[in-house]
mmCIF entry with sequence, helices, sheets and N, C-alpha, C, O atoms, coordinates in Angstrom:
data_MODEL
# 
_entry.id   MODEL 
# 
_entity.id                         1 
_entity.type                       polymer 
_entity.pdbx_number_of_molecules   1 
# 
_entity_poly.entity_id                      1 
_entity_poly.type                           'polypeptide(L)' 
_entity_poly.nstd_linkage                   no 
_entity_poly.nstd_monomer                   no 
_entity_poly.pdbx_seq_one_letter_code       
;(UNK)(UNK)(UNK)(UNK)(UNK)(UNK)(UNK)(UNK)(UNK)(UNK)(UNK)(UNK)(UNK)(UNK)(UNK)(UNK)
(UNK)(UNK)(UNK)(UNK)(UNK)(UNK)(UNK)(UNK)(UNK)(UNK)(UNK)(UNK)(UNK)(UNK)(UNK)(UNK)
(UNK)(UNK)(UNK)(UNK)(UNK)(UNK)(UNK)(UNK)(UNK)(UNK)(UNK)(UNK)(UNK)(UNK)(UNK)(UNK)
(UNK)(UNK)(UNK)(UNK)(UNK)
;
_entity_poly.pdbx_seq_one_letter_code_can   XXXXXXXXXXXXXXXXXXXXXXXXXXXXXXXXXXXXXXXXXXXXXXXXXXXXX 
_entity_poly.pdbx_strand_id                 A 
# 
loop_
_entity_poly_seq.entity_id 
_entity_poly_seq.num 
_entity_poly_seq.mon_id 
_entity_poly_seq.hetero 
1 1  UNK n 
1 2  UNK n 
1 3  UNK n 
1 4  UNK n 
1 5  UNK n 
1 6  UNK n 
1 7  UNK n 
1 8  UNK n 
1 9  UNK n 
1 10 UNK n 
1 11 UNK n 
1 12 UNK n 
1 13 UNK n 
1 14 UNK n 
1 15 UNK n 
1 16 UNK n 
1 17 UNK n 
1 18 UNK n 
1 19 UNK n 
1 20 UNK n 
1 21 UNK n 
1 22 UNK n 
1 23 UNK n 
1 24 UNK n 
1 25 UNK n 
1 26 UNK n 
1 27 UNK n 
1 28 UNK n 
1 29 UNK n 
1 30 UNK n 
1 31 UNK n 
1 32 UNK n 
1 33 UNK n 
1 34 UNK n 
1 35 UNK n 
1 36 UNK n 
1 37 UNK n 
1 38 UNK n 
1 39 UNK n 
1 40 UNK n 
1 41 UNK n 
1 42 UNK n 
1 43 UNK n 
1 44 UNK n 
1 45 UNK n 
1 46 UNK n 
1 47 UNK n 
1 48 UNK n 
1 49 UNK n 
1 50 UNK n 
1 51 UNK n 
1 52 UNK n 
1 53 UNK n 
# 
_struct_asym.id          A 
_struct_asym.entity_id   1 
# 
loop_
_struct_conf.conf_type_id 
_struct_conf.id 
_struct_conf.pdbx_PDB_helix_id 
_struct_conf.beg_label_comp_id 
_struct_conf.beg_label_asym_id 
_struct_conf.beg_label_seq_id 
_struct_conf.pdbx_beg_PDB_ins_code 
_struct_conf.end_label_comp_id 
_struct_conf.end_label_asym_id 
_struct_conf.end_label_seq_id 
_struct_conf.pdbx_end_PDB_ins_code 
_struct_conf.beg_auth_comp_id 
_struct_conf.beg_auth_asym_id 
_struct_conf.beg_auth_seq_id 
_struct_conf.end_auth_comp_id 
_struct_conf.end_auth_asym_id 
_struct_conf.end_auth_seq_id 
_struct_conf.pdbx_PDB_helix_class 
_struct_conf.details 
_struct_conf.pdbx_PDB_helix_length 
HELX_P HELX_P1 AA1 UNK A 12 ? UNK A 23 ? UNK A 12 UNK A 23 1 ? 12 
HELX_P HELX_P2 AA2 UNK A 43 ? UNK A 49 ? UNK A 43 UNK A 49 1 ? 7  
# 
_struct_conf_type.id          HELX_P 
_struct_conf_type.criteria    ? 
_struct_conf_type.reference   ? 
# 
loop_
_atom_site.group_PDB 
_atom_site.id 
_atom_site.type_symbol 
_atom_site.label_atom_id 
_atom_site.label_alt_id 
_atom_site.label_comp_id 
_atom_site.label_asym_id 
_atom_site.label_entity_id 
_atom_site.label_seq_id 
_atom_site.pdbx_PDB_ins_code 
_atom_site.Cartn_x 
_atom_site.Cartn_y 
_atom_site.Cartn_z 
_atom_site.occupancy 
_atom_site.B_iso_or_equiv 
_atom_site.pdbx_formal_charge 
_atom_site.auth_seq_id 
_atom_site.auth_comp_id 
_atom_site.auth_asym_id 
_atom_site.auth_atom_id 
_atom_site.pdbx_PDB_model_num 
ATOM 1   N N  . UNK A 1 1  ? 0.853   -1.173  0.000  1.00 0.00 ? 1  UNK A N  1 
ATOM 2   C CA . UNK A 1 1  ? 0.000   0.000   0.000  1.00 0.00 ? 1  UNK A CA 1 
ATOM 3   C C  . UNK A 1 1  ? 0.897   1.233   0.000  1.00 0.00 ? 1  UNK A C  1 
ATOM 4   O O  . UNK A 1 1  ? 1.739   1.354   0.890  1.00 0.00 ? 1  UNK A O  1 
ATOM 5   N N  . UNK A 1 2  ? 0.765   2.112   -0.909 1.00 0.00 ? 2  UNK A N  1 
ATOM 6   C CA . UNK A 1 2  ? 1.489   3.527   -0.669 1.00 0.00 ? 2  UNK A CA 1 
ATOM 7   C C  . UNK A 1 2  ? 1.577   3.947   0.062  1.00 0.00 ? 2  UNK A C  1 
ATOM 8   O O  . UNK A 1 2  ? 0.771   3.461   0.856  1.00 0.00 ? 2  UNK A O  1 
ATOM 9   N N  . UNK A 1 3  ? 2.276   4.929   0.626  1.00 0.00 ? 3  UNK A N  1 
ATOM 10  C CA . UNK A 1 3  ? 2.425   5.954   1.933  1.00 0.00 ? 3  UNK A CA 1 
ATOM 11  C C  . UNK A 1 3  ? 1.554   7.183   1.468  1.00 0.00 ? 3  UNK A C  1 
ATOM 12  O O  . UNK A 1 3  ? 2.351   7.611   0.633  1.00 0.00 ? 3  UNK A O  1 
ATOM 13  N N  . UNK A 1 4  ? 0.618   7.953   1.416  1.00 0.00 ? 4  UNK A N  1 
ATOM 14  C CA . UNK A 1 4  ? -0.145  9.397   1.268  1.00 0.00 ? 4  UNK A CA 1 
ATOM 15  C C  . UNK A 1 4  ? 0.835   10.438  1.897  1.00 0.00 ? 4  UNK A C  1 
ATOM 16  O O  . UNK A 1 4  ? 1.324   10.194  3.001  1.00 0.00 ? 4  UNK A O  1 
ATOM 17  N N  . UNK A 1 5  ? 1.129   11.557  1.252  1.00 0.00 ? 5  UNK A N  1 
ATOM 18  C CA . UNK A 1 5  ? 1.746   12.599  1.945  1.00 0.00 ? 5  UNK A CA 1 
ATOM 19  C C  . UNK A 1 5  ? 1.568   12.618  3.326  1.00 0.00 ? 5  UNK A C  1 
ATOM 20  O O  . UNK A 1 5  ? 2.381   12.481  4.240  1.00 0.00 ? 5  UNK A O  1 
ATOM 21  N N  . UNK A 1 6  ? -0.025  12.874  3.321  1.00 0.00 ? 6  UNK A N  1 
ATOM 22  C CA . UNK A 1 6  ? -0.728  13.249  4.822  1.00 0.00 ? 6  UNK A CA 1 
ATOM 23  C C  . UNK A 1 6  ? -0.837  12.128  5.430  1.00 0.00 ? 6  UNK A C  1 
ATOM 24  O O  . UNK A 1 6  ? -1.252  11.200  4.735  1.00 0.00 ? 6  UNK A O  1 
ATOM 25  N N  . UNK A 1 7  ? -0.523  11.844  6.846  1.00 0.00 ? 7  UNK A N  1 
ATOM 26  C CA . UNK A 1 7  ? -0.339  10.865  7.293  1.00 0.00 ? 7  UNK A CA 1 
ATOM 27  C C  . UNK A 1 7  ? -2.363  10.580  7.885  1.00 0.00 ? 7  UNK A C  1 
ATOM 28  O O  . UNK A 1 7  ? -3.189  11.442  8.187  1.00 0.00 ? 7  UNK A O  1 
ATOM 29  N N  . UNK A 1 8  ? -2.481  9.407   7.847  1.00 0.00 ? 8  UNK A N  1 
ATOM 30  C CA . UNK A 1 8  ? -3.712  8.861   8.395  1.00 0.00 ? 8  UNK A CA 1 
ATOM 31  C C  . UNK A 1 8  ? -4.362  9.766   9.744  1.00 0.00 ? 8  UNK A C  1 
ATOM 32  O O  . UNK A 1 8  ? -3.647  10.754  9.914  1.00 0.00 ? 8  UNK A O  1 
ATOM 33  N N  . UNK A 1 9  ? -5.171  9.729   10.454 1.00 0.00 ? 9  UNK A N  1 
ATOM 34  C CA . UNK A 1 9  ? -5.869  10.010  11.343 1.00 0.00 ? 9  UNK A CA 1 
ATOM 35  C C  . UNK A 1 9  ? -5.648  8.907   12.553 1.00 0.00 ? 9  UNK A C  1 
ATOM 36  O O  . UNK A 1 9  ? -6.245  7.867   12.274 1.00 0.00 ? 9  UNK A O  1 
ATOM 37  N N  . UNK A 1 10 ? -5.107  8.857   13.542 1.00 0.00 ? 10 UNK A N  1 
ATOM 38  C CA . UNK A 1 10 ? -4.853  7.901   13.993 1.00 0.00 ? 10 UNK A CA 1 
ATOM 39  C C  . UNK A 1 10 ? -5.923  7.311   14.547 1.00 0.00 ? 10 UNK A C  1 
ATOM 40  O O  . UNK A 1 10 ? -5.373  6.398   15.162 1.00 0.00 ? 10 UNK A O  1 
ATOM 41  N N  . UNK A 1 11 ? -7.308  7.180   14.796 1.00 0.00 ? 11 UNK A N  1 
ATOM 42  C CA . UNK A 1 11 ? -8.634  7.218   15.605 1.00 0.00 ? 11 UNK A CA 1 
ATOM 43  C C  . UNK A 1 11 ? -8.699  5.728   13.938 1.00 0.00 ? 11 UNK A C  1 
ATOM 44  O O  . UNK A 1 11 ? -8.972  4.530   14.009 1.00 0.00 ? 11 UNK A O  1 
ATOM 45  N N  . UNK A 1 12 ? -8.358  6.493   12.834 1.00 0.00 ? 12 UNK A N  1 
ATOM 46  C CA . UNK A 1 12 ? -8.777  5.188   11.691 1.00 0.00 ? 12 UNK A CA 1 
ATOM 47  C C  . UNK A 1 12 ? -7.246  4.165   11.614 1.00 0.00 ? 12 UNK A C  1 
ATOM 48  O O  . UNK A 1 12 ? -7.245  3.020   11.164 1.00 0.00 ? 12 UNK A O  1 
ATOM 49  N N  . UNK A 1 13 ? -6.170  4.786   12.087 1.00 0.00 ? 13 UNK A N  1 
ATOM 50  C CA . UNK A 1 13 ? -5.436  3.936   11.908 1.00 0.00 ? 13 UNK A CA 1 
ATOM 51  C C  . UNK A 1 13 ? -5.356  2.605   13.211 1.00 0.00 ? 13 UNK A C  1 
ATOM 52  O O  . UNK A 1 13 ? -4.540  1.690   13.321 1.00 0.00 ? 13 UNK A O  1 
ATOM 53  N N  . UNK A 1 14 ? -6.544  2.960   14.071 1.00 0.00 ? 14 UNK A N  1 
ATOM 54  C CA . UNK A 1 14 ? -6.673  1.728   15.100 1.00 0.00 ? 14 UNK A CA 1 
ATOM 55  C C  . UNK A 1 14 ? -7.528  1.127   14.716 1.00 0.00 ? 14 UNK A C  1 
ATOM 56  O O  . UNK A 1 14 ? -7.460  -0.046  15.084 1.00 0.00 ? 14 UNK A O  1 
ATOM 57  N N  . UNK A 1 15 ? -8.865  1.498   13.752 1.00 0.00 ? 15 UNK A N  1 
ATOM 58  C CA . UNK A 1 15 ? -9.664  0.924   13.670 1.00 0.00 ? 15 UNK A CA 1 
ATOM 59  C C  . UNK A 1 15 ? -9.701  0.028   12.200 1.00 0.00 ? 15 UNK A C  1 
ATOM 60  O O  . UNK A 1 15 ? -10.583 -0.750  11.836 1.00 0.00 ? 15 UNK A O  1 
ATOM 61  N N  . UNK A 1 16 ? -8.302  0.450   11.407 1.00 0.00 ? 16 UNK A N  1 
ATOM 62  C CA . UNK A 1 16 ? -8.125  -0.184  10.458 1.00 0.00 ? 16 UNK A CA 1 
ATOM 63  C C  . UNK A 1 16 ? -7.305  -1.841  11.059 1.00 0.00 ? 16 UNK A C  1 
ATOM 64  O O  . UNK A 1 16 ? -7.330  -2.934  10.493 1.00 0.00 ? 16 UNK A O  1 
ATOM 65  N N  . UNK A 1 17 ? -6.692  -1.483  12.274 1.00 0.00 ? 17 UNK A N  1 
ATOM 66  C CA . UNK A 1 17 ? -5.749  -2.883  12.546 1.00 0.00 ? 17 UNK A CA 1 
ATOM 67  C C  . UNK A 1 17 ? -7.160  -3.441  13.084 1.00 0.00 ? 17 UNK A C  1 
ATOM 68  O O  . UNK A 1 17 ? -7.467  -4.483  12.505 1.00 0.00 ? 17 UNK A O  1 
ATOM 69  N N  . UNK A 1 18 ? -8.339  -2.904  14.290 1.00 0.00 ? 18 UNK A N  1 
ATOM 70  C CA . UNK A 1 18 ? -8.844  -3.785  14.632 1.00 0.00 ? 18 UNK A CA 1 
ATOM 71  C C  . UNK A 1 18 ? -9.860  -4.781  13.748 1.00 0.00 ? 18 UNK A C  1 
ATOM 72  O O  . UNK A 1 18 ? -10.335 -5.887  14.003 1.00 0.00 ? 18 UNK A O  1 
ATOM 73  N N  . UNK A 1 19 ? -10.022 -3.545  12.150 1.00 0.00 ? 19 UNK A N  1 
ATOM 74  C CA . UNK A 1 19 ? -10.662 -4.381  11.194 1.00 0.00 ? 19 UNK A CA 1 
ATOM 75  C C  . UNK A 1 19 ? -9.998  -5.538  11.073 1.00 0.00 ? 19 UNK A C  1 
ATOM 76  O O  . UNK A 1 19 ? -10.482 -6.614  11.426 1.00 0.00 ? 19 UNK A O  1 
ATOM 77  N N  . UNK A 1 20 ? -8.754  -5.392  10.527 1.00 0.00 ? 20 UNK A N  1 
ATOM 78  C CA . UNK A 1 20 ? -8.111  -6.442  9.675  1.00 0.00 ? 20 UNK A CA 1 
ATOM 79  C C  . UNK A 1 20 ? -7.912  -7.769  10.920 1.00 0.00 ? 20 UNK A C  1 
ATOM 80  O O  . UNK A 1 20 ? -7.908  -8.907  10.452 1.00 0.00 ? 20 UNK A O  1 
ATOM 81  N N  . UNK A 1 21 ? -7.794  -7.664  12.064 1.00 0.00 ? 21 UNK A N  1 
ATOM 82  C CA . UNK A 1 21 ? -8.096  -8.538  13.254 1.00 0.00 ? 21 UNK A CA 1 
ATOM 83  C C  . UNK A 1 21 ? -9.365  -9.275  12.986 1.00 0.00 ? 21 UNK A C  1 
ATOM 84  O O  . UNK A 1 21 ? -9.433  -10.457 12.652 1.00 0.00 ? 21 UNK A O  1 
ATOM 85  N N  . UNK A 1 22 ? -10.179 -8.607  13.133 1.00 0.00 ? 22 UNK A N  1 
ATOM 86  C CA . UNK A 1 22 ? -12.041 -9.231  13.194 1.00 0.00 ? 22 UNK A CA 1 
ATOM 87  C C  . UNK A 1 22 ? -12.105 -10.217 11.550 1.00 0.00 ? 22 UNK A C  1 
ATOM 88  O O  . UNK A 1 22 ? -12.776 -11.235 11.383 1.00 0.00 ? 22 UNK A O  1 
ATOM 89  N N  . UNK A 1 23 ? -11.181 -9.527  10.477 1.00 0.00 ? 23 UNK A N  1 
ATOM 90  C CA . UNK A 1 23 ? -11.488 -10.811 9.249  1.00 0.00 ? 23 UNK A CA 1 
ATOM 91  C C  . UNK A 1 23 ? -10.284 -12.011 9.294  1.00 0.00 ? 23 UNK A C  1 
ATOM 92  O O  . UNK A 1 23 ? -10.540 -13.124 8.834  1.00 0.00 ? 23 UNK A O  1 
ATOM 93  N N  . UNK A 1 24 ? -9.147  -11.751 9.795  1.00 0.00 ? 24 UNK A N  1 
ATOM 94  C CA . UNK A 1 24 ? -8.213  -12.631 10.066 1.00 0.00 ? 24 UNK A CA 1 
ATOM 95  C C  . UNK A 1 24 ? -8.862  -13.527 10.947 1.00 0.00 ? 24 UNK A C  1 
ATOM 96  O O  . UNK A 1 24 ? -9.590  -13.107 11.845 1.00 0.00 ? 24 UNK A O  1 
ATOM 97  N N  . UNK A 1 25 ? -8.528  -15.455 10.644 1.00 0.00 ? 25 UNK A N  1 
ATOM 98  C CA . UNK A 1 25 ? -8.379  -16.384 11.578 1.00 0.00 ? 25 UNK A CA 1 
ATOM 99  C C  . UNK A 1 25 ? -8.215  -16.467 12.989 1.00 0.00 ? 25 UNK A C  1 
ATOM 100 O O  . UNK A 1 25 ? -8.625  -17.176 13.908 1.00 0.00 ? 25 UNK A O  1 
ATOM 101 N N  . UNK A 1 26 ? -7.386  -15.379 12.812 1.00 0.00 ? 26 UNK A N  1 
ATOM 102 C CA . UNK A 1 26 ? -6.829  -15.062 14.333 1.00 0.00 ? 26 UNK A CA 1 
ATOM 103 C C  . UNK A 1 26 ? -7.941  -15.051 15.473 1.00 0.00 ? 26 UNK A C  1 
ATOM 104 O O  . UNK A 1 26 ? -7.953  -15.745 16.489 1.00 0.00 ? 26 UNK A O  1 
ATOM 105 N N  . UNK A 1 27 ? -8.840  -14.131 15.080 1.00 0.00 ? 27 UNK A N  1 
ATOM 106 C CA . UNK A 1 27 ? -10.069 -13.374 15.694 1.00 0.00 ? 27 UNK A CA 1 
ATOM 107 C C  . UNK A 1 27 ? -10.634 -14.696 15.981 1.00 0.00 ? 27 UNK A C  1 
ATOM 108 O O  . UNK A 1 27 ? -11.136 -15.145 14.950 1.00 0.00 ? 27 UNK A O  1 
ATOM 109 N N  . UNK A 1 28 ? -10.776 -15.681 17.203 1.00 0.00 ? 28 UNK A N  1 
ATOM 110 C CA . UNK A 1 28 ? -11.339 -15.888 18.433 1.00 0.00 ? 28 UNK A CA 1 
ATOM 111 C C  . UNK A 1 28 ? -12.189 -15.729 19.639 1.00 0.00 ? 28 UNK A C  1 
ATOM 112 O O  . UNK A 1 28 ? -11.812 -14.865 20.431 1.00 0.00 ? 28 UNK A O  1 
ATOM 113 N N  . UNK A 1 29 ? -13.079 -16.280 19.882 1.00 0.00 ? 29 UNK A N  1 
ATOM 114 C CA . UNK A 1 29 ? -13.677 -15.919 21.125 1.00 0.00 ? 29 UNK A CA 1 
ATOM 115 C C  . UNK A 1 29 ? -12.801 -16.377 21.767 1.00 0.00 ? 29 UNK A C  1 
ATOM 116 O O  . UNK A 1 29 ? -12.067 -17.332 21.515 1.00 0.00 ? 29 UNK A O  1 
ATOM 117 N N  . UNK A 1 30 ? -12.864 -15.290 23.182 1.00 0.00 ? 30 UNK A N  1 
ATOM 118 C CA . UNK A 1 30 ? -12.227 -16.096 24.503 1.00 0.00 ? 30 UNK A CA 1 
ATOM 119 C C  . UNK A 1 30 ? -13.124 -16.710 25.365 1.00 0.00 ? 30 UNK A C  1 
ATOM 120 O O  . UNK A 1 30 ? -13.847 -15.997 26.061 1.00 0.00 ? 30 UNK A O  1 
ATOM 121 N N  . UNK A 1 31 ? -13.182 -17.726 25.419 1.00 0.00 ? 31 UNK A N  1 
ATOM 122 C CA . UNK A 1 31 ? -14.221 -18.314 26.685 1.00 0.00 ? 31 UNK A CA 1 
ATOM 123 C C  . UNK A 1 31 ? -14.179 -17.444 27.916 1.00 0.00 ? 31 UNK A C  1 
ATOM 124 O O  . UNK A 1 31 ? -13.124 -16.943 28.304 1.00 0.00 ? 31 UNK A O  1 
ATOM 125 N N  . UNK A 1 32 ? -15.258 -17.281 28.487 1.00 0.00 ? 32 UNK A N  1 
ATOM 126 C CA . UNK A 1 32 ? -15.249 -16.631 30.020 1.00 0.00 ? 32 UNK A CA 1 
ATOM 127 C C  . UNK A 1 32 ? -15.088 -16.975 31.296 1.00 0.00 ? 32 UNK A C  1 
ATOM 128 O O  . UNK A 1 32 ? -14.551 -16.495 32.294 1.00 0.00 ? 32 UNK A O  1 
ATOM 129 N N  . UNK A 1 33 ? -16.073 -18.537 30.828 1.00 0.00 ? 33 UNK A N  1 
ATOM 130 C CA . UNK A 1 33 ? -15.733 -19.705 32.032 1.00 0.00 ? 33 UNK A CA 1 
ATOM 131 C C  . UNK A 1 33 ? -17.285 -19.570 32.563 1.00 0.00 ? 33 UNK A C  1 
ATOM 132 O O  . UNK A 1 33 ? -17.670 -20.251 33.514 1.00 0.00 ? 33 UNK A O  1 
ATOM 133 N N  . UNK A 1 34 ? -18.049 -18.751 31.962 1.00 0.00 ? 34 UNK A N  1 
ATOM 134 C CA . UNK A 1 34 ? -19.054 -18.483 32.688 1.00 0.00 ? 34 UNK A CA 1 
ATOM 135 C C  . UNK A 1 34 ? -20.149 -19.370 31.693 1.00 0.00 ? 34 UNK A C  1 
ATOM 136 O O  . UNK A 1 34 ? -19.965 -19.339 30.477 1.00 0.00 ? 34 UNK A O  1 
ATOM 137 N N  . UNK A 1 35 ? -21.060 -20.000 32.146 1.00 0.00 ? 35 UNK A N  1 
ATOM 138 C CA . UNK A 1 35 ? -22.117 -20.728 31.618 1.00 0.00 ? 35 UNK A CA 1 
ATOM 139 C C  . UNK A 1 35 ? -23.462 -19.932 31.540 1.00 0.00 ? 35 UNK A C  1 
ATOM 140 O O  . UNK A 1 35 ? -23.706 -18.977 32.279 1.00 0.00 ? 35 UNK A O  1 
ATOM 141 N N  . UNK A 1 36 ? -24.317 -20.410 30.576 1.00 0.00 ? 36 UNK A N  1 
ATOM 142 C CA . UNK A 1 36 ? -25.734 -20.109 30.590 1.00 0.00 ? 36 UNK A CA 1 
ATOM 143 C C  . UNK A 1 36 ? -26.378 -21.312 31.652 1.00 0.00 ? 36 UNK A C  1 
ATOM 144 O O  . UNK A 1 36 ? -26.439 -22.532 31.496 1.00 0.00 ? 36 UNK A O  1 
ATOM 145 N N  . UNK A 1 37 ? -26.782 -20.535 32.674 1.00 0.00 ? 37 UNK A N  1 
ATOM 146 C CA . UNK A 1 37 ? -27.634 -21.221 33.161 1.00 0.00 ? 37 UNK A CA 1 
ATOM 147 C C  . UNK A 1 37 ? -29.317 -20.785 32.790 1.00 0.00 ? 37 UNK A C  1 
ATOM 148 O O  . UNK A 1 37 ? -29.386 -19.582 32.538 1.00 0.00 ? 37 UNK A O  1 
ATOM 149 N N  . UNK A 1 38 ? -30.500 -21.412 32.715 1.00 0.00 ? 38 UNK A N  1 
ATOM 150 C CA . UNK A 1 38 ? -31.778 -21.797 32.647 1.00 0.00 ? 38 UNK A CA 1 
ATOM 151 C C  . UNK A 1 38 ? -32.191 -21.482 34.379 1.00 0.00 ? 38 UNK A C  1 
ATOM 152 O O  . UNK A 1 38 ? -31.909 -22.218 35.324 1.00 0.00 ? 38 UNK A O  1 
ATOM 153 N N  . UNK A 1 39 ? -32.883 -20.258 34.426 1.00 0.00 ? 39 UNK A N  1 
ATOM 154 C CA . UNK A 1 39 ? -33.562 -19.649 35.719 1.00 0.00 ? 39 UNK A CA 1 
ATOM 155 C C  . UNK A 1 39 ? -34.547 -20.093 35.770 1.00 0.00 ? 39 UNK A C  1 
ATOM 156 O O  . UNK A 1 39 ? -34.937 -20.333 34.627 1.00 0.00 ? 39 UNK A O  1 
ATOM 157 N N  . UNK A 1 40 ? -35.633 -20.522 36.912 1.00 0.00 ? 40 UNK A N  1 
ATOM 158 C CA . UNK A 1 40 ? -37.026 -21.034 36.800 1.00 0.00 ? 40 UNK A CA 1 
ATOM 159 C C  . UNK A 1 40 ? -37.977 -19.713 36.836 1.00 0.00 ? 40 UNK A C  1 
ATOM 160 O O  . UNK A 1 40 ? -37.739 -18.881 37.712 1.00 0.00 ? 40 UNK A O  1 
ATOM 161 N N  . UNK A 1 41 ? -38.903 -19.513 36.042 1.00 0.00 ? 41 UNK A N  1 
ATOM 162 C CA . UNK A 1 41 ? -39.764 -18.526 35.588 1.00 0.00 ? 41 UNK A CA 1 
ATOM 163 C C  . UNK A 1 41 ? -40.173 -18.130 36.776 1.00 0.00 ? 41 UNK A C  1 
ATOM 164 O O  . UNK A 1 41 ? -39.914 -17.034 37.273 1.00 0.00 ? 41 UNK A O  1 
ATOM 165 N N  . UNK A 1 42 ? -41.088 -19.356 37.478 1.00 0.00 ? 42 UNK A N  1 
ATOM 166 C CA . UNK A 1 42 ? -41.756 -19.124 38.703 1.00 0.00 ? 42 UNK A CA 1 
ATOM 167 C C  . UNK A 1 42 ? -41.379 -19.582 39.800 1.00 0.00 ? 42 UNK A C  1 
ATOM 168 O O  . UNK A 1 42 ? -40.682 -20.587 39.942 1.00 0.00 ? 42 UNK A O  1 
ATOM 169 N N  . UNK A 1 43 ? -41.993 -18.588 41.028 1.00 0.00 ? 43 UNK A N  1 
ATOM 170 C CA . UNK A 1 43 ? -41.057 -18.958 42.563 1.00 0.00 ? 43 UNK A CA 1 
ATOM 171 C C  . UNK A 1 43 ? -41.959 -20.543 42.625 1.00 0.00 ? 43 UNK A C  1 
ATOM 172 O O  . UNK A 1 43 ? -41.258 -21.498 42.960 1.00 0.00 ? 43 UNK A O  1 
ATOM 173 N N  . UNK A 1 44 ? -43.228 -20.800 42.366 1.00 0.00 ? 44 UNK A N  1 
ATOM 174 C CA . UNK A 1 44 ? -43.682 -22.447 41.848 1.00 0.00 ? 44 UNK A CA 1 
ATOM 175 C C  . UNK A 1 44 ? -42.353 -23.451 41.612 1.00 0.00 ? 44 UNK A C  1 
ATOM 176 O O  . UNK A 1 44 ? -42.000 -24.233 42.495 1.00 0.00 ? 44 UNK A O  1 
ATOM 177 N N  . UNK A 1 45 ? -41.842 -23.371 40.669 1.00 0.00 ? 45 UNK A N  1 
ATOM 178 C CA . UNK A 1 45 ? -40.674 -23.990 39.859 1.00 0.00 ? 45 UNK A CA 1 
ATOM 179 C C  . UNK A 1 45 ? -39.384 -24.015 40.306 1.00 0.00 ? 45 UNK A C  1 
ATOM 180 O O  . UNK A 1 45 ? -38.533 -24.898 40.201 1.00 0.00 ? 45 UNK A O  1 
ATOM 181 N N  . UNK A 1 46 ? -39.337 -22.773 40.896 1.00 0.00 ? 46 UNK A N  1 
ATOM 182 C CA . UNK A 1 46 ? -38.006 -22.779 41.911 1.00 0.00 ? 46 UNK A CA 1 
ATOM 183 C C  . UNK A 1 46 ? -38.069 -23.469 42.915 1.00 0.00 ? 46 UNK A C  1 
ATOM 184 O O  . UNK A 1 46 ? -37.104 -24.156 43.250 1.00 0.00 ? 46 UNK A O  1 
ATOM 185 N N  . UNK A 1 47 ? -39.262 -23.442 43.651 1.00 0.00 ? 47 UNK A N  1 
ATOM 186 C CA . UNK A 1 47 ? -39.024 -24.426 44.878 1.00 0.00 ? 47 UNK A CA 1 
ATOM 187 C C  . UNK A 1 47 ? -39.356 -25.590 44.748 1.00 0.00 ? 47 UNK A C  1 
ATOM 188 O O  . UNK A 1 47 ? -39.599 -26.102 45.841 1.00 0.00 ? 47 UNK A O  1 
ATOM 189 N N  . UNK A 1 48 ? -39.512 -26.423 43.696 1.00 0.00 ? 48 UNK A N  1 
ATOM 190 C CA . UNK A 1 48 ? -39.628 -27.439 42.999 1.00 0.00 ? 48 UNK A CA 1 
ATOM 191 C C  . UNK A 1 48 ? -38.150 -27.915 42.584 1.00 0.00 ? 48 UNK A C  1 
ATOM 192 O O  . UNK A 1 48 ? -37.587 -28.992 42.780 1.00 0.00 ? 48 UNK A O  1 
ATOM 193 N N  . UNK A 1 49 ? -37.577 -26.368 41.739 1.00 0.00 ? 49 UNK A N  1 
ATOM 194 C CA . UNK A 1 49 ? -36.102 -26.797 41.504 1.00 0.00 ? 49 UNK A CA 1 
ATOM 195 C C  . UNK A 1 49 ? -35.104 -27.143 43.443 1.00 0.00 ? 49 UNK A C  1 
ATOM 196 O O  . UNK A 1 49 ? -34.451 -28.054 43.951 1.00 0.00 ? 49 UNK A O  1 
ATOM 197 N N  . UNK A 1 50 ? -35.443 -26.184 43.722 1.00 0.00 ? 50 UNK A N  1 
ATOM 198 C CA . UNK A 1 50 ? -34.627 -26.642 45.358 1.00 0.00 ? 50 UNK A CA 1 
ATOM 199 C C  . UNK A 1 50 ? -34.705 -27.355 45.870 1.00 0.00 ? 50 UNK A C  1 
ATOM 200 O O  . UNK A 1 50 ? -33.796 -27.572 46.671 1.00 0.00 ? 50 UNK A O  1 
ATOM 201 N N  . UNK A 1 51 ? -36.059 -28.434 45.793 1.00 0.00 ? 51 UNK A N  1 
ATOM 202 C CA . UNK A 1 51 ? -36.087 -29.456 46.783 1.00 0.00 ? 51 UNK A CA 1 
ATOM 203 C C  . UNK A 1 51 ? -35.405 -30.480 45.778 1.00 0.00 ? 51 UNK A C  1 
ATOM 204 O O  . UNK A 1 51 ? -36.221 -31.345 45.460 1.00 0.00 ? 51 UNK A O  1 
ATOM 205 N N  . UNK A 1 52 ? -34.635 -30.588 45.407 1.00 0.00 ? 52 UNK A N  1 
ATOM 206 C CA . UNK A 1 52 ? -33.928 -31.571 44.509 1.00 0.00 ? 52 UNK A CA 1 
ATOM 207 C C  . UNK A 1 52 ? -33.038 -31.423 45.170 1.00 0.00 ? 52 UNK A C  1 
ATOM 208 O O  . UNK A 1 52 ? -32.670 -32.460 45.723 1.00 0.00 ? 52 UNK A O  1 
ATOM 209 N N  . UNK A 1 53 ? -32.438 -30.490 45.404 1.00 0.00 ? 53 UNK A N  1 
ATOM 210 C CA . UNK A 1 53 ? -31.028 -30.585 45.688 1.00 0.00 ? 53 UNK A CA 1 
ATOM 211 C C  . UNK A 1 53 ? -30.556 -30.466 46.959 1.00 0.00 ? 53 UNK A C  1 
ATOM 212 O O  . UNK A 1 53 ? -29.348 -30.550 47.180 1.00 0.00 ? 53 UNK A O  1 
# 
């Protein structure tokens, strides 16, 4: 890519690396460790879910 006299805007020259990140392989989720848990709708169901355990 050429060099332009005027040098870039730097606000686009971060958002040009974080483009080219997001289409590269590279770009990964990181796991969080955190799960979806399934809440019981009703306090009914919840104390249905508690006496299980």
């Amino acid at each position: 890519m050429p060099v332009p006299d005027h040098p870039e805007r730097p606000d686009l020259t971060g958002w040009r690396r974080r483009q080219q990140l997001r289409r590269s392989s590279a770009a990964q989720p990181i796991p969080s460790g955190k799960s979806y848990r399934r809440k019981p709708k009703h306090a009914r169901d919840q104390r249905i879910r508690d006496a299980h355990r």
